[in-house]
N, C-alpha and C positions, 0 to 999 in steps of 0.2 A: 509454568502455567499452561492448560488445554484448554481449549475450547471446544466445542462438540455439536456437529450441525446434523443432520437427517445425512447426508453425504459425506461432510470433510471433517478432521481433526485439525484444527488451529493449533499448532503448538512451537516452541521453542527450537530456532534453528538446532541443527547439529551437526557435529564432521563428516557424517554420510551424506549430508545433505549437498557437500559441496561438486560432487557429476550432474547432481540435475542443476545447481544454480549456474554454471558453465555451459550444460546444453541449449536449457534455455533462453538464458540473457544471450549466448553469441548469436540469436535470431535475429536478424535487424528490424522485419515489421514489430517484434517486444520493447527493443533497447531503444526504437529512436523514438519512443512514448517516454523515454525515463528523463528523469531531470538529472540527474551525478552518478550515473552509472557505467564504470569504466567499458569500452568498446575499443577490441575486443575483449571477454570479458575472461580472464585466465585464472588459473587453479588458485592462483595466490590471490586475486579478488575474490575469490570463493573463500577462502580461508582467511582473509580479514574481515570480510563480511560476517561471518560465520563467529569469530572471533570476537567483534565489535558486541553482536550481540547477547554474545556468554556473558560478557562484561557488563551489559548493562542490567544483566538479572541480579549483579550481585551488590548493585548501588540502590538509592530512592531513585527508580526509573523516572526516567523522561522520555524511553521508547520504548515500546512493545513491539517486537519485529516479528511475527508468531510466520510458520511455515506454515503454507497450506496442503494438506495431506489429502491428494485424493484415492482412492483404492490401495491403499501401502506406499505411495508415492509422492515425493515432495511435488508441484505441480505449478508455484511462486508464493507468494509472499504480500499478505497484508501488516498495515500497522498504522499506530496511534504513533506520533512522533513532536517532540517539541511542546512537551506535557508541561502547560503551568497552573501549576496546581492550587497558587492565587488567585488567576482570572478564571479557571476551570474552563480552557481549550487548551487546544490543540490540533495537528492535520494528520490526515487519510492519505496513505501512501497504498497502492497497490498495483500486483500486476501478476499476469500468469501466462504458460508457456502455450503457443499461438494454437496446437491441437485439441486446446480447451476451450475454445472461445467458441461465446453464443451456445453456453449450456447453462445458463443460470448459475456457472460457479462463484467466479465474482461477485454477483449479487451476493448471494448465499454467504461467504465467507463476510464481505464487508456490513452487511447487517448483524454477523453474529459480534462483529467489534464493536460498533457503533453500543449494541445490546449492552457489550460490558464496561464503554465508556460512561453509558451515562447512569448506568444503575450501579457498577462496582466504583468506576474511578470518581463520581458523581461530576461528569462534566456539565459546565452549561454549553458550551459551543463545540462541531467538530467543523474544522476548514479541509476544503479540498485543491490543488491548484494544476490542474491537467494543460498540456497544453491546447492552445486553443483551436487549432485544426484535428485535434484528439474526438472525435465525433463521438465513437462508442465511449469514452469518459465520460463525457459530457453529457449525455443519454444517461450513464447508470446511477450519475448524481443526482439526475433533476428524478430518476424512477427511484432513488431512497430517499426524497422531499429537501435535499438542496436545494437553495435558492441561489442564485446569481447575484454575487456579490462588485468585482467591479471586474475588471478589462488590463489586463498592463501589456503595454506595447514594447516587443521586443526585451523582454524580461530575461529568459533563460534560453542558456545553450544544451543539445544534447550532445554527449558526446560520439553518439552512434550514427548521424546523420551529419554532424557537424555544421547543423543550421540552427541557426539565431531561432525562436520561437516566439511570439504572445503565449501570456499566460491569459485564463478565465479562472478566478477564482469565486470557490461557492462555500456558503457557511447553510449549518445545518442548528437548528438553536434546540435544546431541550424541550420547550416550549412548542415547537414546531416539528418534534419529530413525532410519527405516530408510531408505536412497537407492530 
């Protein structure tokens, strides 16, 4: 699967991919935004990561982990995850390497999924659940029309900071997104 923005190609991990998902995620301002992301983050987390998601192209997905390609280079990673394709949601994982930030990539990239949840996978609902001192998260959800769904106190741990976190979590409804 591709996808195709004015700047980035969305598309399917691969075994090249795995020096930039190691450069990247060993940043600690990236990893300690993630929710199950090993820290530090080694060749063989790359390669299961990598691995995991060959695997899921070749079942009825319940995650699209597509790489984000900017100028010929992997740059991180959005996805739709936890597809149920009874209630039609599912959540928004994303994130990208920190010499990218605050260039409208993330935008860019998580609108073009949002685009093919609701029109290809025909979702009704996408969830997102950033931590809650996650500021720029929290920002780029309420700027693609999340709404703030509820609060959980002391939810999840990163493994890159090794602190306990609240979660915010935001649902985005069909009905309520505008393309």
């Amino acid at each position: 699967m591709k996808l195709e923005t004015k700047r980035l190609v969305l598309r399917e991990l691969k075994d090249s991919d795995a020096k930039c998902l190691v450069e990247n995620l060993n940043d600690l301002e990236v990893s300690k935004n993630l929710h199950s992301i090993p820290y530090p983050f080694s060749d063989i987390d790359a390669k299961l990561k990598i691995d995991y998601a060959k695997n899921e192209i070749k079942k009825d997905r319940e995650n699209y982990e597509l790489g984000i390609e900017y100028k010929g280079q992997l740059i991180g990673i959005v996805s739709l995850h936890m597809l149920n394709k009874i209630q039609g949601n599912c959540f928004l994982d994303y994130w990208i390497g920190k010499k990218y930030w605050r260039k409208g990539i993330i935008f860019e990239a998580t609108s073009a999924l949002i685009i093919f949840g609701f029109t290809k996978l025909q979702l009704k609902t996408i969830e997102s659940a950033p931590f809650a001192d996650n500021i720029a998260s929290k920002k780029l959800l309420e700027k693609l029309g999340f709404k703030k769904r509820f609060f959980i106190s002391k939810k999840d741990k990163s493994n890159a900071d090794n602190k306990v976190h609240d979660v915010q979590t935001y649902i985005l409804t069909k009905e309520g997104w505008v393309e």
